[in-house]
N, C-alpha and C positions, 0 to 999 in steps of 0.2 A: 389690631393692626395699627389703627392711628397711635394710640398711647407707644407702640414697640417702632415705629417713626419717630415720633416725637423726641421718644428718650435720645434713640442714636444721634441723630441730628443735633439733639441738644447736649449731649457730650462730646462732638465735633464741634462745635462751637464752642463749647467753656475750652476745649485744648486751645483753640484758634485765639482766641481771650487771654487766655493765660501766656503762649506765647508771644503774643500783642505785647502784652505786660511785661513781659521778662527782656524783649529787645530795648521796648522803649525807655525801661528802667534802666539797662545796662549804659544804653545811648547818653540818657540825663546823666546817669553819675560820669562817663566820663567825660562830657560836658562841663560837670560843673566842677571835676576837677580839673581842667585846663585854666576855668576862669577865676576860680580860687587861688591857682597857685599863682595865676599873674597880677590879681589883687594883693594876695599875699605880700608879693617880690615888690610890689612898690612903693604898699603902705607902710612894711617893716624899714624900711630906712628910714624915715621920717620919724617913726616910733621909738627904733633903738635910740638914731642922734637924741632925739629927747629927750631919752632917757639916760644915757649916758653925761649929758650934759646937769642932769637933776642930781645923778650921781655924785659927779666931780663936786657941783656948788655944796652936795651936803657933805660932802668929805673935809671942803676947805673950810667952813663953815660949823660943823660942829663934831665932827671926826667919825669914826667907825659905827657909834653907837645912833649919829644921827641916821646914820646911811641906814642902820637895822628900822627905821620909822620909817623913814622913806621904801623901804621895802612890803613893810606892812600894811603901808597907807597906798602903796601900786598896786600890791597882791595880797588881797587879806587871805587866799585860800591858800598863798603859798607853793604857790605853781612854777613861778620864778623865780632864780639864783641870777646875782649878781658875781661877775670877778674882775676887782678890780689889781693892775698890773702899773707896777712905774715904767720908766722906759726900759729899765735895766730885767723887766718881770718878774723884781721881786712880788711879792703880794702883797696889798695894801689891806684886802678886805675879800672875804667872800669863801676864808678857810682853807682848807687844802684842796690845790686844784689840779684837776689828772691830768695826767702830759697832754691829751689830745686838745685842749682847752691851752694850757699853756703853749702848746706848738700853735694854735689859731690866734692867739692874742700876740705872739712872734709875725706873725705871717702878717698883720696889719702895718701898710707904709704910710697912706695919706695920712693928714690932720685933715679930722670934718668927713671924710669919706666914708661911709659904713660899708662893710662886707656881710654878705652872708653864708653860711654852710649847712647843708641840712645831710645830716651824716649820722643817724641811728637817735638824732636829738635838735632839734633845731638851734645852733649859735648863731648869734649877731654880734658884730664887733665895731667897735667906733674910740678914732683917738682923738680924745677934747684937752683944749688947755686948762691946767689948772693957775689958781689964781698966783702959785707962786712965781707962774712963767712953766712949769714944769708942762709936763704930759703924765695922761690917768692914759692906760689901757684898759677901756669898760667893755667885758663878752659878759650878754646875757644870754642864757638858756631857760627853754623851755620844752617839753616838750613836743614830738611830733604832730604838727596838724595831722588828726586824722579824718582824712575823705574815706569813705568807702571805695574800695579800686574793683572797678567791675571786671570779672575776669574773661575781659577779650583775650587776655594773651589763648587761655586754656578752648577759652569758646567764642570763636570770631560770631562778629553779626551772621556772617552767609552761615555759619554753620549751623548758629542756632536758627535760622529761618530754614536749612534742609532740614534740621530736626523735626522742626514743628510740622511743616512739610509730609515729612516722612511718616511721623506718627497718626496726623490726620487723613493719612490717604491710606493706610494700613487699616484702619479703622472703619473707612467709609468702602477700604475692596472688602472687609467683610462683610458691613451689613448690606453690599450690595449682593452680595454673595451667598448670603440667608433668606436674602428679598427672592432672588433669581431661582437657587437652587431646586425648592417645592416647587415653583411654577413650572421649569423647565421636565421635574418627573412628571410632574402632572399632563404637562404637553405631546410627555412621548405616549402616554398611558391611551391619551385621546387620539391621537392619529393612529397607532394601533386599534382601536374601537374602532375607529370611524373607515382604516382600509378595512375590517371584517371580522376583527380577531373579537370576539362577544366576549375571547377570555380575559381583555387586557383589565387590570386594575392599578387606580396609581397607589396601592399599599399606605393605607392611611394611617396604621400603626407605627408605621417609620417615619412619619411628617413630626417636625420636633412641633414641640406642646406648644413652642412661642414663635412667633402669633398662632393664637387660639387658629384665626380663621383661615389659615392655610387646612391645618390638620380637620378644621369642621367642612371644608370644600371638597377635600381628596376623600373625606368618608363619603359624601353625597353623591357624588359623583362613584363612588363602587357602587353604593347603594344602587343611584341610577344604572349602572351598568349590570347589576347583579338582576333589577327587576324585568331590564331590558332583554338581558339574553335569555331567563327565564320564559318571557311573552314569545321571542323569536321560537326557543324550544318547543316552547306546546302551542305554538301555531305550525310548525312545521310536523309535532306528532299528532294534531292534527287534521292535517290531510292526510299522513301516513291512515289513521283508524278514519277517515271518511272513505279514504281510495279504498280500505279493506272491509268497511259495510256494506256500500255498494256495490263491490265483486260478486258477494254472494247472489243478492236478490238478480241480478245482472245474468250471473251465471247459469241463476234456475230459472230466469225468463227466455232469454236464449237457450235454454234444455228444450222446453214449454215450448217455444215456436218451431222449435227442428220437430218435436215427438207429432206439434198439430201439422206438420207437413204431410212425415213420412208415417201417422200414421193410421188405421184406419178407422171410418167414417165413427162408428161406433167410440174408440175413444178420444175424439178431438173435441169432446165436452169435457173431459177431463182435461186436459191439456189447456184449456182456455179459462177452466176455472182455478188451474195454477197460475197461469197469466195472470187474470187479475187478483187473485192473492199477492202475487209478488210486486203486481204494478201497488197495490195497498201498501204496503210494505214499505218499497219506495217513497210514494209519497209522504208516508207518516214518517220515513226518515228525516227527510228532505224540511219538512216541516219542524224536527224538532231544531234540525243544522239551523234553521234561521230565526228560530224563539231561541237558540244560545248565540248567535252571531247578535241578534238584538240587543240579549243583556248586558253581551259585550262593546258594543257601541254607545252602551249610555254611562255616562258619567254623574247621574241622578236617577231619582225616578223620573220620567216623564210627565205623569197626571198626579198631583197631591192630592189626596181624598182625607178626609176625616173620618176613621175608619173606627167604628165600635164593635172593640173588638169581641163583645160575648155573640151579639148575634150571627156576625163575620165567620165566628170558628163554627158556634151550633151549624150554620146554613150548609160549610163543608161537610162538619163530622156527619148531615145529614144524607146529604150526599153521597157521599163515599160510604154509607151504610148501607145504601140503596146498592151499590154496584157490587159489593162484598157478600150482600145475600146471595147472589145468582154463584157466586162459587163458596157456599156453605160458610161463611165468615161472616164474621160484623165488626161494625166499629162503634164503639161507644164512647160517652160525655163522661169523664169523672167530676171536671167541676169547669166552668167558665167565667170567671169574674171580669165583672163590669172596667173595660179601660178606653182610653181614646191611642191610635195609631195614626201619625200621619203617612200618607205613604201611597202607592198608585194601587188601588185595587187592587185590580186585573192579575198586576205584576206578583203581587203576593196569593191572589187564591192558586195560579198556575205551579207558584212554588210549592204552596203545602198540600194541594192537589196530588202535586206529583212525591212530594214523600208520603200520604196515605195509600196512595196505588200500589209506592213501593215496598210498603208494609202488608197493605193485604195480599200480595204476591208470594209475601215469603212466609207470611204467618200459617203455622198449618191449619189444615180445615177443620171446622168445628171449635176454633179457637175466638178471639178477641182482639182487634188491634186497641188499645185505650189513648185517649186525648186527654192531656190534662194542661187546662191556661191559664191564668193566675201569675198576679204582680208580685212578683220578685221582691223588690226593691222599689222603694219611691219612683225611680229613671228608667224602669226596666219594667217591661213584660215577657215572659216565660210562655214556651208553648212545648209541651214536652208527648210526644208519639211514638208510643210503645208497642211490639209485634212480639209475638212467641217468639221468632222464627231460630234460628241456628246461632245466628249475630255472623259477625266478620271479624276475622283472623288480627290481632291489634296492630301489628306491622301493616296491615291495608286501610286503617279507621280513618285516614287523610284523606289518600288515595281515590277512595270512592266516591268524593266529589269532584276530582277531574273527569273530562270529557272521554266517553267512549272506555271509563275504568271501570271495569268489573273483579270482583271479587273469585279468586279461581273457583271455588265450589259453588259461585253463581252463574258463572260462564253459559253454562244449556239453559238457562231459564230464556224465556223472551225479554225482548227489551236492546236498546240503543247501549244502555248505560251514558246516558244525556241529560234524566230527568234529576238527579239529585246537584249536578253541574249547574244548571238552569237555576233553580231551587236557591245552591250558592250565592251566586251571581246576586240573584234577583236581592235574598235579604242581605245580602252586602252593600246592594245600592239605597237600602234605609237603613245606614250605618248599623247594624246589627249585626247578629256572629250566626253558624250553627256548626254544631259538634254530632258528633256519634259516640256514642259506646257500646259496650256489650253489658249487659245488666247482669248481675251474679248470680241472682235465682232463674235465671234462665231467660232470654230475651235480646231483645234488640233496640235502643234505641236512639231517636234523634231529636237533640233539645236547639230548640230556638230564641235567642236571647235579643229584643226588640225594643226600642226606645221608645217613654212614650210622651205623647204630647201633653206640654203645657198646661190645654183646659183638661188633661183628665183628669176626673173626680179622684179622691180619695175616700 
């Protein structure tokens, strides 16, 4: 932006400069030709007479051939002709002379008086006595002084000052015009945004390439708009899948309290132990709604732990082996190598808590969910959790870690579809990734890619 300023402005100025130049110069030349041609018109009479006077003395004096010395010793370059005329204008000297010469050497009356004509050739003429008593008619020619003639007639001052004018202001409505142009799309793009339209974009594709930072501010700003009405989106889907989880449990507890009304004594234990199922139910909803409204509020992790990671994952995969026996499952260690994680506990056993749950859920029974954790890379730790189970449809492998996403042939299983969202969230906020696949010999799984810290050993 500065440098795309700077040039403009500094080519409205060189014009500005230039035209400066061009008036001032036309002004001095025809200045200095007024003052030239009045020096000229006063000195030349004083020059001709004495010269015509030098003339006569070398004519009377040593005759035609002195006058060629006297010529050469006036003018060694030879610039000047002499013609000299008696009174009757035969020619005394200076060769054959064209009528317009001979009519100018006619044309002279005084004795001593010099005339001048400046007529495609400068003459001077002056009549001196010669020593017989006679008269010399001496024209010298030279050629035209040339001044430089500035040509006001073609381009007066006012014109060439509207020109300059003209062109610096043609100039400066463009670049204000390239300055304005981006900002002003960019302005409607944002008041569109801002009455409600989530869809406006100032189209940054179309912002020309120069200045860079218009076309880098109109992508930013889609960018931000694009992320914006995405968050607007799935906060308003949302509460759509909150208003439609809680319908159910809602619905079967109000069943639950009309059946322990109206029915009798004998079944209003059953009726009440629907109640609290569903009151269960609820709560655990409720509770996961604000373990992902948390994740979602935080812009870090909150508590930095130094987390090592072998013992960290054994103490879940231990865990989560425990819970997996009581429905015929297990989960096993392939290998855990020694790393350091920095990052909030809590926030990370919650996440990979809830992807082993959701593996032994779907792994069939009598199967294996496997853990395998191990450094990647120097910058990276790797945690990869693998389940029998069916996998998910590739078109949904995104999908299923949005809120309240389930996978259609997981739909009847239990569950929110909150826990792998969560999970998201959570290794997002220790800048890290996590992916899903479907594994090709059969399976399911999901790899976590986690940054590590500093003092980890190698």
């Amino acid at each position: 932006m500065r440098r795309f300023i700077f040039f403009w402005f500094l080519a409205v100025g060189l014009i500005s400069l230039i035209g400066a130049a061009w008036i001032g110069r036309s002004m001095k030349l025809t200045a200095t030709g007024f003052y030239e041609s009045d020096v000229a018109d006063d000195a030349a009479e004083t020059v001709v007479r004495d010269a015509a006077e030098a003339v006569a003395h070398a004519l009377d004096h040593g005759g035609v051939s002195t006058l060629h010395d006297l010529e050469r010793r006036l003018d060694p370059k030879r610039k000047l002709r002499f013609f000299v005329f008696d009174p009757d204008l035969h020619e005394v000297a200076g060769g054959p002379a064209p009528e317009s010469i001979r009519a100018f050497a006619g044309s002279l009356r005084s004795v001593g008086n010099t005339q001048l004509e400046t007529s495609g050739g400068e003459l001077a003429g002056s009549i001196v006595t010669a020593q017989d008593g006679g008269a010399y008619r001496v024209i010298v020619r030279v050629p035209a002084h040339k001044v430089a003639k500035a040509p006001v007639q073609a381009w007066s001052w006012s014109g060439r000052i509207a020109a300059i004018v003209a062109a610096a202001g043609l100039l400066c409505i463009w670049v204000a015009w390239r300055l304005s142009a981006p900002l002003a799309r960019l302005s409607r793009a944002t008041s569109l945004f801002a009455s409600g339209d989530l869809t406006a974009r100032a189209g940054a594709a179309a912002f020309p390439s120069r200045p860079p930072e218009y076309k880098k501010l109109a992508h930013d700003f889609d960018d931000m708009a694009g992320r914006i009405e995405r968050l607007v989106d799935s906060q308003r889907q949302l509460l759509r899948d909150v208003s439609h989880e809680l319908r159910t449990p809602l619905t079967r507890l109000s069943l639950a309290v009309d059946n322990a009304r109206h029915a009798p004594e004998s079944s209003v234990a059953a009726s009440l132990d629907r109640i609290d199922q569903e009151s269960e139910r609820l709560n655990a909803l409720i509770d996961r709604i604000i373990r992902l409204s948390r994740c979602e509020a935080f812009a870090e992790p909150p508590h930095r732990d130094i987390i090592e990671c072998a013992d960290f994952i054994e103490s879940l995969v231990s865990d989560a082996d425990f819970e997996a026996t009581a429905h015929t499952r297990r989960v096993s260690m392939l290998r855990a190598e020694t790393c350091r994680v920095v990052g909030d506990r809590e926030l990370l056993r919650e996440a990979i808590e809830n992807i082993l749950r959701n593996a032994i859920r779907y792994t069939p029974e009598g199967t294996a969910v496997t853990v395998d954790a191990y450094r990647e890379r120097p910058s990276e730790y790797r945690i990869v959790i693998r389940d029998c189970g069916p996998g998910v449809p590739v078109e949904h492998l995104e999908a299923i870690f949005e809120p309240f996403y389930r996978a259609p042939q997981r739909k009847e299983s239990p569950g929110f579809g909150i826990g792998l969202a969560i999970a998201k969230r959570a290794i997002s906020l220790h800048q890290g990734t996590i992916t899903a696949r479907n594994v090709v010999e059969g399976g399911f799984e999901v790899v976590i890619h986690m940054p590590v810290s500093g003092a980890c050993p190698r």
